[in-house]
C-alpha positions in Angstrom: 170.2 105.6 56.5 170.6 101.9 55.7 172.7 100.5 57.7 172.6 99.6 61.8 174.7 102.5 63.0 171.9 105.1 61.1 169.3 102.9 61.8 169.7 103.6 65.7 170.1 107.4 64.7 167.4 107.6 63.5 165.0 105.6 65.7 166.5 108.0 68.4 166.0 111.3 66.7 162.5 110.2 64.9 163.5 112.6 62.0 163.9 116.0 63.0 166.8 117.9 60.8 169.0 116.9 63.6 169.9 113.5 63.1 172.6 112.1 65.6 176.3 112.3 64.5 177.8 108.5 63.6 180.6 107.8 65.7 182.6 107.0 62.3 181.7 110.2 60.6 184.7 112.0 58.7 186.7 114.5 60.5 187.5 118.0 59.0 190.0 117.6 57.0 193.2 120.3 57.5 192.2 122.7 54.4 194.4 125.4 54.0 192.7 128.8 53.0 191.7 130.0 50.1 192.3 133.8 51.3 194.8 134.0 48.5 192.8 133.5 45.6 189.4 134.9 47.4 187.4 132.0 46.7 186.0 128.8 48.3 184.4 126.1 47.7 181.4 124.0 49.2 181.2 122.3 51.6 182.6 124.3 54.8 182.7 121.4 56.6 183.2 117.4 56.0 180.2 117.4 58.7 177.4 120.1 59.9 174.0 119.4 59.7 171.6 122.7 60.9 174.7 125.3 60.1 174.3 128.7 61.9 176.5 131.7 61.7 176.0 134.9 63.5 177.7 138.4 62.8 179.3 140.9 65.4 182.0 143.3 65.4 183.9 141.9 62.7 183.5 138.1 63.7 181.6 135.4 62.8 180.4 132.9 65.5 179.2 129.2 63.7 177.1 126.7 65.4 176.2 123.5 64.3 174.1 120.3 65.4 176.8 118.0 67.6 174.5 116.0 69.5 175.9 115.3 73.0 177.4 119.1 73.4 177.0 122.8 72.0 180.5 123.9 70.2 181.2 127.2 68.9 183.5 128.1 66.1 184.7 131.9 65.7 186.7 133.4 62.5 186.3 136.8 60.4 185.7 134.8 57.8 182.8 132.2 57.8 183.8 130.6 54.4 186.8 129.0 56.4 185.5 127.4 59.0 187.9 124.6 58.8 190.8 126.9 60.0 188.4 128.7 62.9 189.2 128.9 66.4 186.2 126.3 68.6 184.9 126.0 71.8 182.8 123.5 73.2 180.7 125.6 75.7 178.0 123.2 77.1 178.1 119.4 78.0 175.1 118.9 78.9 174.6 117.2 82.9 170.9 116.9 83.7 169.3 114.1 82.3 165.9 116.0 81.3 167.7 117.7 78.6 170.9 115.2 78.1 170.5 113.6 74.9 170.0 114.6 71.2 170.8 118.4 71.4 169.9 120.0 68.0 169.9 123.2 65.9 171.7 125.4 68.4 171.7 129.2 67.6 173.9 131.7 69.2 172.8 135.1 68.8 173.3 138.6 71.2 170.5 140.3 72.7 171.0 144.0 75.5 174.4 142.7 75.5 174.4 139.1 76.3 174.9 136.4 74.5 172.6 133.7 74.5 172.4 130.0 73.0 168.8 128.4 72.0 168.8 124.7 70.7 166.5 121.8 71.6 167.4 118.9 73.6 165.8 115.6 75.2 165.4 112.7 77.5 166.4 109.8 75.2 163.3 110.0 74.0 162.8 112.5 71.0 159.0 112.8 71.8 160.1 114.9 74.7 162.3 117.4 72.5 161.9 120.7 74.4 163.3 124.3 73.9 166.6 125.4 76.0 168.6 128.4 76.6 171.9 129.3 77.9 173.1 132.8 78.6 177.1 134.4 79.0 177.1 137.9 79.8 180.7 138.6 78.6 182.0 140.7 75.3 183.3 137.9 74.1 181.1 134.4 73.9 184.8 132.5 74.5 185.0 133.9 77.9 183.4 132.5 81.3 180.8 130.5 80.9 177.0 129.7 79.5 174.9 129.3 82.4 171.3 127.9 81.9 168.9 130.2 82.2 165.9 127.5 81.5 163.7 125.8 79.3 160.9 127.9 77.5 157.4 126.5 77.8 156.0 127.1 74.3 152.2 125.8 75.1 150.2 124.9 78.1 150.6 121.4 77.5 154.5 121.6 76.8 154.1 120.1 73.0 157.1 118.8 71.6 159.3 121.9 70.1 162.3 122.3 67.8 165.0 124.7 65.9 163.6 128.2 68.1 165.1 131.1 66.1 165.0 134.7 67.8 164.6 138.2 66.0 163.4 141.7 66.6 161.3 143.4 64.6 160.0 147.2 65.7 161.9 146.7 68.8 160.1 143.6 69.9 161.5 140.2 70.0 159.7 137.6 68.1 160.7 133.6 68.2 159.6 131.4 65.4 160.2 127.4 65.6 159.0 123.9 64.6 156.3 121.9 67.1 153.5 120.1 67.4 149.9 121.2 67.8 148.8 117.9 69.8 151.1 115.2 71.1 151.9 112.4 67.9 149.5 109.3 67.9 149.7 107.5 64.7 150.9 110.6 62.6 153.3 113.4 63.3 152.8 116.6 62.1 155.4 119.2 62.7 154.4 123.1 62.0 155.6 126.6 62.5 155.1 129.0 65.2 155.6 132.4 66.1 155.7 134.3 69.2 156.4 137.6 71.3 159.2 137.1 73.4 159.2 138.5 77.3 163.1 137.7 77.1 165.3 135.6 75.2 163.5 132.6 77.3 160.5 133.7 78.2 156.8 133.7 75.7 154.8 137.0 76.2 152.1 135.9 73.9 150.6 133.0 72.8 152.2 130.8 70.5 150.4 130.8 66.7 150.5 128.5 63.9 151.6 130.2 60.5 152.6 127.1 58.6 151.8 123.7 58.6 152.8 120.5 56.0 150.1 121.2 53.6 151.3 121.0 50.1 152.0 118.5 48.1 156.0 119.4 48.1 156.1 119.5 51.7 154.4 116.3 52.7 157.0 113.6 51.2 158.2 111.2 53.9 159.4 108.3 52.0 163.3 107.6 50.4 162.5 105.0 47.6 166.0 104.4 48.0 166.5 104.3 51.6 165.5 104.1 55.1 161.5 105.3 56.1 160.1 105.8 59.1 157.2 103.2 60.2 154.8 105.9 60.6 153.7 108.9 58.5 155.6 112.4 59.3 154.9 115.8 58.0 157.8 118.3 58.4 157.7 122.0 58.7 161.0 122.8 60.4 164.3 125.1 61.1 162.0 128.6 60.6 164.6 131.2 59.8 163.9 135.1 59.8 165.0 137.1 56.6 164.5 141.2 56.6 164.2 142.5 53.0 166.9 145.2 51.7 163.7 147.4 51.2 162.5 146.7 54.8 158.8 145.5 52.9 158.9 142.0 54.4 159.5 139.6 56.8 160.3 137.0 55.2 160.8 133.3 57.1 162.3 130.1 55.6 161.6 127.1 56.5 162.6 123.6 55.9 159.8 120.8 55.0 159.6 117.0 53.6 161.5 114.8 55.4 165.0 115.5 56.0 165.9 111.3 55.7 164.7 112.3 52.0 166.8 113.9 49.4 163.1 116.0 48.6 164.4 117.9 52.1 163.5 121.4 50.6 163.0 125.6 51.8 159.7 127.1 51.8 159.5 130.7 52.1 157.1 132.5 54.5 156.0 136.2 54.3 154.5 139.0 56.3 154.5 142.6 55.4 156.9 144.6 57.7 153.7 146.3 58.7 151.2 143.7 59.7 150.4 141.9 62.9 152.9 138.9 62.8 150.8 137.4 65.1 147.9 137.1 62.7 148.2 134.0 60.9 146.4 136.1 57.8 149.6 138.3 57.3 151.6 135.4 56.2 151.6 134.1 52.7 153.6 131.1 52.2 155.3 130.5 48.5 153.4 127.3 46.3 156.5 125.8 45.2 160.0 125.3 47.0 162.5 128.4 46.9 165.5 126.1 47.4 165.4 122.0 46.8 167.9 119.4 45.5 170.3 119.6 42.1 170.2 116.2 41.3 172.8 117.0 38.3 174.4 119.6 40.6 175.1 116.3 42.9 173.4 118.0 45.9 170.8 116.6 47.7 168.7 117.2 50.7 169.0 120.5 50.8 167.6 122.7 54.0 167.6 123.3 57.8 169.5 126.8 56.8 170.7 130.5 58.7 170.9 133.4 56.4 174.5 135.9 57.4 175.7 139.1 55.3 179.1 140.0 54.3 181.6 141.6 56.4 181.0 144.6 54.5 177.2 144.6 54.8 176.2 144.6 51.2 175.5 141.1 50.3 173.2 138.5 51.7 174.1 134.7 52.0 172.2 131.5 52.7 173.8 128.6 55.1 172.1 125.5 54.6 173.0 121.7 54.7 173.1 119.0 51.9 174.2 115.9 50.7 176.1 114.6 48.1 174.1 111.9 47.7 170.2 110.7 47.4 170.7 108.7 50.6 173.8 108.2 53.2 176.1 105.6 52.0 177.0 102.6 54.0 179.3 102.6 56.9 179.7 106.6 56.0 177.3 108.0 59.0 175.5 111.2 59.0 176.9 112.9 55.7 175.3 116.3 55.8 177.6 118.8 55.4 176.9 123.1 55.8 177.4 125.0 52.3 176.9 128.8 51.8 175.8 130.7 48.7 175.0 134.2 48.1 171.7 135.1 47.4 170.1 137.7 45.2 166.9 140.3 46.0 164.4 141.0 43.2 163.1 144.6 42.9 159.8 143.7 45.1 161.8 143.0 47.4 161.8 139.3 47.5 164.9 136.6 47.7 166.0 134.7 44.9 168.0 131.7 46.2 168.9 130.1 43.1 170.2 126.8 42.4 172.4 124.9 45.3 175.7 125.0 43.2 177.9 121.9 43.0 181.0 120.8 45.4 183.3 121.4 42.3 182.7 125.3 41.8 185.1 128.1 43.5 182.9 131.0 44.8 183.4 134.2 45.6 184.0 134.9 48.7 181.5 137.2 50.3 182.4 141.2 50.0 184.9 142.7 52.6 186.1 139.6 53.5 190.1 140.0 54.6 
């Protein structure tokens, strides 16, 4: 983030894990699949930062962060997103919510479909949860309409990378925002909710995690850009049910994505106890997921978690780079990656080690 053109994306974005795309950033290059050998390799995508996939009916539907518009990808297989069908479904037309659209998620809820993401002014302090609604089958057809923006707090606190799930049929969102507008120092933390509706709070918002640790708290790139003020990050909350249905589990991203310490933290609540009690969460003392510096993968976060088409295996999404910092001239390089993940027998992930841009994978079980 060194030179002019990332510069400027940054000072516009103030270092969410949704940094602005550099006009100059490499297109996807045509790869053909690798259906034949069952394999692929990392990363999905020359360019992705905040990589989403959701599940249904045999599809996958992929979001990522695109700045000025929301695309959506479809395939039945998520591991070849370069050859998937897209759609760009929302350009953005009211200024309020024009600029720097981030982390959209696309997930289905009593039969809609609906879009959450975070968008602003021009002015990043202003970031502010959005969400878009399409009623039909199929998320291609007709259109997302804009169903509003959700007011997270009483005093409309800046908020970031909203994720919905149900738990005990009630809907829960978790996301990233402040607890008092920035001053000198910006702290970002994570919050959970009861949802009225896809776009509407039923309870009030509660803190559950907040840049306290040594590991989450590291804002400066000795070998790159920094910001000119101090910023904490706990960011991109993303829900995880265990195979045993024990926990709730919630990962989240923390340090500062312009850093290659950009790591997961892990989050966890008993699939019996209040969510909303911020003593039911436990929060892990070191990262679950962070940089392989002799893997060549660096800043590694802002992920989704999908399962195989056959149901039996679990699978994180996340970004990275290859590389401590941007280089020059090269724009935004984050790029998504997927790797399956493992469960120990208390019921607990094990995300192992981000694996390098050389290895084939497997692809994931029941893929055609």
């Amino acid at each position: 983030m060194k030179q002019l053109l990332i510069i400027m994306c940054v000072a516009t974005v103030l270092f969410s894990s949704s940094c602005t795309q550099s006009t100059n950033s490499n297109k996807d290059k045509n790869f053909e699949s690798d259906s034949i050998t069952g394999t692929y390799v990392n990363p999905l995508l020359d360019y992705g930062p905040d990589p989403w996939a959701y599940y249904h009916k045999g599809t996958y539907y992929y979001m990522h962060t695109m700045v000025d518009s929301l695309v959506l990808w479809k395939t039945e297989d998520v591991t070849d997103i370069r050859n998937a069908a897209k759609k760009t479904v929302w350009i953005p037309t009211d200024p309020s919510n024009a600029k720097n659209l981030w982390a959209p998620e696309i997930t289905r809820v009593n039969n809609k479909w609906y879009i959450h993401y975070a968008a602003d002014d021009g002015n990043t302090d202003n970031h502010q949860l959005y969400v878009l609604e399409n009623p039909n089958e199929d998320p291609f057809v007709g259109n997302f309409i804009m169903k509003g923006r959700i007011s997270t707090d009483k005093d409309n606190n800046w908020a970031i990378d909203g994720s919905l799930f149900e738990h005990q049929n009630e809907l829960y969102m978790v996301w990233s925002g402040w607890q008092t507008r920035r001053v000198d120092t910006e702290t970002q933390c994570i919050y959970i909710a009861k949802m009225k509706n896809p776009w509407t709070l039923a309870s009030e918002r509660v803190l559950i995690s907040q840049p306290e640790l040594e590991w989450e708290r590291h804002w400066k790139n000795e070998k790159g850009w920094n910001p000119p003020y101090v910023i904490y990050v706990n960011e991109g909350p993303q829900p995880l049910k265990s195979p045993q249905g024990k926990y709730i589990h919630i990962a989240y991203s923390a340090s500062g994505v312009w850093t290659p310490y950009y790591a997961l933290g892990l989050l966890s609540a008993r699939t019996d106890a209040n969510l909303l009690d911020p003593a039911s969460w436990s929060k892990s003392a070191e990262p679950v997921f962070r940089q392989s510096p002799e893997n060549g993968v660096f800043g590694t976060g802002h992920n989704s978690f999908f399962k195989s088409p056959d149901g039996t295996e679990d699978y994180i999404l996340y970004h990275a780079r290859d590389t401590q910092v941007d280089p020059p001239g090269k724009g935004d390089t984050r790029s998504p990656r997927a790797q399956k993940i493992e469960w120990k027998d208390n019921d607990y992930p094990v995300f192992g080690v981000p694996q390098p841009t050389s290895t084939r994978l497997k692809k994931p079980s029941g893929t055609k």
